[in-house]
Structures are given as C-alpha cells and as structure tokens.
VEXDREN-2710 file (C-alpha; in Angstrom, 1 decimal):
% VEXDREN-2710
k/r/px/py/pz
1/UNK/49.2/-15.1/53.9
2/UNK/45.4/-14.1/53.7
3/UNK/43.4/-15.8/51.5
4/UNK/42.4/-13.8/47.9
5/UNK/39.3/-12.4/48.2
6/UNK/36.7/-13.6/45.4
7/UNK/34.9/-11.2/43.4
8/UNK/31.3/-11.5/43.5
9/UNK/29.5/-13.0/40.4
10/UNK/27.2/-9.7/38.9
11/UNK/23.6/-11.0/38.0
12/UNK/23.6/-9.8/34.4
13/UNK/19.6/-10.5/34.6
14/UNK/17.8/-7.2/34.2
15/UNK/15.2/-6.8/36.8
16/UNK/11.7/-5.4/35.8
17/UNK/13.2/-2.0/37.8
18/UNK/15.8/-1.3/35.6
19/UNK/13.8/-2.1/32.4
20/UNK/11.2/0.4/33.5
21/UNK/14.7/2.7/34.0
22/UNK/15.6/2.1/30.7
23/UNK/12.0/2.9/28.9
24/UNK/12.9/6.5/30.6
25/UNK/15.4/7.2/28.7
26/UNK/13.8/5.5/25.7
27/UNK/10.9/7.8/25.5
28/UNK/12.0/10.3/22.9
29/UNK/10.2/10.5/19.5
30/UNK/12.9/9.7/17.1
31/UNK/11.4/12.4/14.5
32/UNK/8.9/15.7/15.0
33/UNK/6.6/13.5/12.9
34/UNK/5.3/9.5/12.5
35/UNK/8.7/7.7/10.7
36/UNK/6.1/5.2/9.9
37/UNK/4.0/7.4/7.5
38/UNK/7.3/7.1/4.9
39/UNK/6.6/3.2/4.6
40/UNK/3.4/2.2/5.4
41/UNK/1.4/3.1/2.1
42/UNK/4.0/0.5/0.5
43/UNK/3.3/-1.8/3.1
44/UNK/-0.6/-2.5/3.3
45/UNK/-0.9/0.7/5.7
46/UNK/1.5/-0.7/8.0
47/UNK/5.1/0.1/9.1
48/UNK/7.9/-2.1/7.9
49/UNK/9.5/-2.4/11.0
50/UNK/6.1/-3.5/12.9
51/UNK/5.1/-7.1/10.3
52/UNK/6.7/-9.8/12.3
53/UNK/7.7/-11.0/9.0
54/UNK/10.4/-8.5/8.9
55/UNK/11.7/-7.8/11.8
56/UNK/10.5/-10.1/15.0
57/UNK/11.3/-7.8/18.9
58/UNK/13.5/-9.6/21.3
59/UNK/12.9/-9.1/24.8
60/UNK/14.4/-9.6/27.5
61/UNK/12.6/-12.2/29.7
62/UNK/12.2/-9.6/32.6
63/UNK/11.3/-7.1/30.2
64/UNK/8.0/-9.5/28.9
65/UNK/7.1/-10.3/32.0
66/UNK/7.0/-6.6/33.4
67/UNK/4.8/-5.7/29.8
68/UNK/2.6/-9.2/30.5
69/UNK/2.2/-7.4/34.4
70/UNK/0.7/-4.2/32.9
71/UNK/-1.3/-5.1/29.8
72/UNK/-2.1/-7.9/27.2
73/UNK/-0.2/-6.1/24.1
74/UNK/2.6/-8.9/23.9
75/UNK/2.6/-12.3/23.6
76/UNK/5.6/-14.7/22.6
77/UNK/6.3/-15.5/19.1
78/UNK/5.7/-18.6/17.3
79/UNK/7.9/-19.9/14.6
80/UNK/6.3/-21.4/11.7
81/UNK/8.7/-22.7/9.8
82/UNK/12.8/-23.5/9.0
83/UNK/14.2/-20.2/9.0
84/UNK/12.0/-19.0/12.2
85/UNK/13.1/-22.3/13.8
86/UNK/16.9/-20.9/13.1
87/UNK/15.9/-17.1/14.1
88/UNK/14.4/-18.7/17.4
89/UNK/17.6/-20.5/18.7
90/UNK/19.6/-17.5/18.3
91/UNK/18.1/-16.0/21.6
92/UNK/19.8/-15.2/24.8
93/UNK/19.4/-17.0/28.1
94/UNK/17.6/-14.2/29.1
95/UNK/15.7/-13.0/25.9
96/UNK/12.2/-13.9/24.1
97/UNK/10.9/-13.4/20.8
98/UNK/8.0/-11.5/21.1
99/UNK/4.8/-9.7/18.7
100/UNK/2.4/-7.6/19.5
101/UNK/-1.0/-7.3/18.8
102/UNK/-0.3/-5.4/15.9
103/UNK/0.5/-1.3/15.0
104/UNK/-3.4/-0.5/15.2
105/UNK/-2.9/-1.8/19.0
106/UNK/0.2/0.1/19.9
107/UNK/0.1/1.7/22.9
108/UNK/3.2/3.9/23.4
109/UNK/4.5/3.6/26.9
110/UNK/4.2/-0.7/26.4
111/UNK/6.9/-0.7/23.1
112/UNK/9.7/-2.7/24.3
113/UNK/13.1/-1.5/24.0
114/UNK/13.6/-3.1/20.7
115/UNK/10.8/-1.1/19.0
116/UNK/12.0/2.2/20.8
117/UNK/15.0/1.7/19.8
118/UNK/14.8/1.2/15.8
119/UNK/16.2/1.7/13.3
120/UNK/19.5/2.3/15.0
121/UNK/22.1/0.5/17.3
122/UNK/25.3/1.7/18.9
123/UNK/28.8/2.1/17.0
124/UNK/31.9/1.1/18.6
125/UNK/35.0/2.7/17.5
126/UNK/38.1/0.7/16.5
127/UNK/39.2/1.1/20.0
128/UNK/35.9/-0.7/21.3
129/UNK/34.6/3.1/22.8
130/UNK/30.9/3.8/22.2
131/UNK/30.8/7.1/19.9
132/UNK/27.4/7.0/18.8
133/UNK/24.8/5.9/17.0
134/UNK/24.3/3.8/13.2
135/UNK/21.2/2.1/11.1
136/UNK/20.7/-1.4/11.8
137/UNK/22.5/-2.7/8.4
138/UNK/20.1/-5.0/7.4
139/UNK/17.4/-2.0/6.7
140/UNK/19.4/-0.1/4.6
141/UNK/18.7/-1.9/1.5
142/UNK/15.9/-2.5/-0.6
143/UNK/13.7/-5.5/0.3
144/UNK/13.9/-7.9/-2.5
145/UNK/10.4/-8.1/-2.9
146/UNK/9.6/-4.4/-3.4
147/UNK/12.5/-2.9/-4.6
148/UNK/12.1/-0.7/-1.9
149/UNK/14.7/0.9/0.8
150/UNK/13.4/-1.3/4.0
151/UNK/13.8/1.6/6.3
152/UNK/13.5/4.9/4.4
153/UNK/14.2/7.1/7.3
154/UNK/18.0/5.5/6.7
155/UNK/18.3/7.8/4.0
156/UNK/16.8/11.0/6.1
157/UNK/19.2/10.8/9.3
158/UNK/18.3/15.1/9.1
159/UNK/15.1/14.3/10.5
160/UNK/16.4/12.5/13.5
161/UNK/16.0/14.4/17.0
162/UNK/19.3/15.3/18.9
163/UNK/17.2/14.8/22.1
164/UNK/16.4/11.2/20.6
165/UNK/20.4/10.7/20.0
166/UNK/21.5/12.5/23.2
167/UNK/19.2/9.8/25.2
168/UNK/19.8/6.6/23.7
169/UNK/23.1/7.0/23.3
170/UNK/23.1/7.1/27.8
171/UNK/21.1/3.8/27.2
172/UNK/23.2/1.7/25.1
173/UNK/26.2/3.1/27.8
174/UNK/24.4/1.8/30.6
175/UNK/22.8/-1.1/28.9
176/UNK/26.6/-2.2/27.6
177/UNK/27.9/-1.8/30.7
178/UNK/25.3/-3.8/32.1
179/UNK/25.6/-6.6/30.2
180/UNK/29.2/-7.9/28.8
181/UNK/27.2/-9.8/25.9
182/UNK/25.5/-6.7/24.6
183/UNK/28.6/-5.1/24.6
184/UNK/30.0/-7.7/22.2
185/UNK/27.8/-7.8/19.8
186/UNK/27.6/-4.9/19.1
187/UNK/31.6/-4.9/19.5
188/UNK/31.3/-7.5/16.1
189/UNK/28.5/-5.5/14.2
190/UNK/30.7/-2.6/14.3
191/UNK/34.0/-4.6/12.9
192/UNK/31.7/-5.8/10.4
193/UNK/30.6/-2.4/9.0
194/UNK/34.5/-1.0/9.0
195/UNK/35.2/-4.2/7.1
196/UNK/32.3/-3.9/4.9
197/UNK/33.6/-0.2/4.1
198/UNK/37.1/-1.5/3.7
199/UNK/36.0/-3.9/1.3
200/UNK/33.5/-2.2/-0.8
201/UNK/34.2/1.5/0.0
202/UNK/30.4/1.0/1.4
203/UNK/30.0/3.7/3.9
204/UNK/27.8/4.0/7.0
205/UNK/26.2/7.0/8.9
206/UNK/27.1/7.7/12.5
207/UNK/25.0/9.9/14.6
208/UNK/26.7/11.4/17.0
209/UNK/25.4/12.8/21.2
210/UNK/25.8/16.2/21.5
211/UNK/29.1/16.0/23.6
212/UNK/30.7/14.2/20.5
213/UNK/29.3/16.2/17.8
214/UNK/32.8/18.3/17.3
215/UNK/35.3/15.7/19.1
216/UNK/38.3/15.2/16.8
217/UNK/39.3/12.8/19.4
218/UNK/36.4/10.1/18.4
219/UNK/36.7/11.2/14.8
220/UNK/39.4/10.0/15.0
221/UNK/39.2/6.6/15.4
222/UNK/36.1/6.2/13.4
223/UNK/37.2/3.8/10.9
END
C-alpha cells in the first residue's frame, strides 16, 4: 500500500508582497468627501477613529515592517496602563499594535489596513458565507464621555461609495481565505450581532457588493 501523502503546512504569515496587494484594493475613498470632518470639531479637530485612545491599529508584523521600510509614520504602541496591558496580549502571533504620528502626519498610501479599512468589517451569514459588509459594533454608540455617536458616518451608510464596498468586500475574501483565524473571528462577531438582534430586536446594517445587491439567495440567510 503507498504511504498517504502529507499535505503541506500553508504559511499563514503575510509577506510584505501581499500586504502591498492588499493596500490595492484598499485604496478607495470610503465617501466623495473627508468622513473625518463629521467628528473632528467634537474631538479637538481630530478624527475619532485616529486618538490612540479610542481605537489603537493592529498590524500585521509584515505589514509594520514593510511601512517601517518606506517611511517613519508608524512606530509600535506602548501600553500605559491595566486595560492597555489587557488590549496588548490580545494580539496575534503575527500582529502589532501600532500609532502613527498622528492625523496632521497622515500620508495616504502608508495607512495600514486597519485605518483603510474602518469603520466596517465583514458579515458572515448564518451559513458562515461572506455577504458583505457591517460597522464595527463598538462605534455605533455614543461614547460615554460625549454623549456622542463614536462613528457618525454609522448612521449615514448613503454616503458610502459602491466602488469602496465592491473592493473591500474582494479583500476580506482573500484576506479570510488567507488566514483561517481571520476568518473566525469575524465568523464569532457575526453570531454575536444575530444574537444581539435576537435578544434585543437591535438591528445592524449590511452593505452589500454589487453582485449581492438583489440576491434573494444571501437575503436569505441573513439572520
């Protein structure tokens, strides 16, 4: 009898090739104008989503070492106290916390993947199929300390570019394909929203790529 053949172990490591892939297909603008003018003037003239105390990038560790190669934008991020100590062990084998030098600094083709891809991650239907797009849940409420919807462009998913959509949504395809771990969690975030709306009749917006836009098929298993 001849011996079973072994399948090959898959380096799920991204190289610094693909993540330069992936920023091509994460170059869209996510609106025809600057998302971060609805937040900033409530937020000392700076976006919500760029004050490290509110939402902190994580990179993959080929991904920071490509954007170290090509410019001094990023550095790693620092915890300063308990609950940064806890947000810092919840990174990957292969991920970094990371900050930039700040909004005033940006320089578009160096975001990482994290910033390009806010406020959104994918949905996976209750058959585990990618059918689209949703807001991260955490900034669709008000911060506590403003009373203030985190991410107002939650409430305006209008304004969001089908181009955007349409690319992103070949991302997280790839990206989840990719990497088995990406794939589940964002497996779990979506069983967490259907039981949040099952729960509390909360519901959640799903954007959806143009090939999905009038599918009864993925409508179908929505929820």
């Amino acid at each position: 009898m001849s011996e079973k053949k072994k399948r090959p172990r898959i380096d799920r490591n991204l190289s610094e090739e693909e993540i330069q892939y992936y920023y091509t297909l994460l170059d869209e603008s996510i609106t025809d104008y600057d998302c971060g003018d609805l937040c900033k003037d409530a937020n000392g003239g700076v976006p919500y989503c760029c004050q490290s105390q509110h939402a902190v990038p994580l990179l993959y560790k080929n991904e920071y070492k490509h954007l170290r190669n090509v410019g001094d934008l990023w550095h790693e991020w620092r915890p300063v106290d308990a609950d940064d100590k806890k947000l810092k062990e919840t990174e990957g084998d292969d991920q970094i916390f990371c900050e930039c030098k700040g909004v005033q600094h940006c320089i578009r083709d160096q975001r990482s993947i994290s910033c390009r891809t806010f406020p959104l991650e994918p949905y996976l239907d209750r058959r585990g199929v990618l059918v689209g797009l949703t807001f991260i849940r955490d900034f669709v409420d008000k911060d506590p300390d403003t009373g203030r919807i985190k991410c107002p462009l939650s409430r305006k998913k209008q304004d969001i570019r089908q181009d955007f959509i349409d690319s992103h949504f070949i991302f997280w395809e790839k990206l989840m394909l990719r990497k088995e771990d990406e794939y589940e969690t964002y497996l779990e975030t979506s069983k967490s929203l259907r039981r949040e709306k099952a729960r509390t009749g909360r519901r959640f917006e799903i954007l959806y790529p143009t090939h999905l836009l009038n599918s009864k098929t993925a409508k179908r298993f929505i929820y």
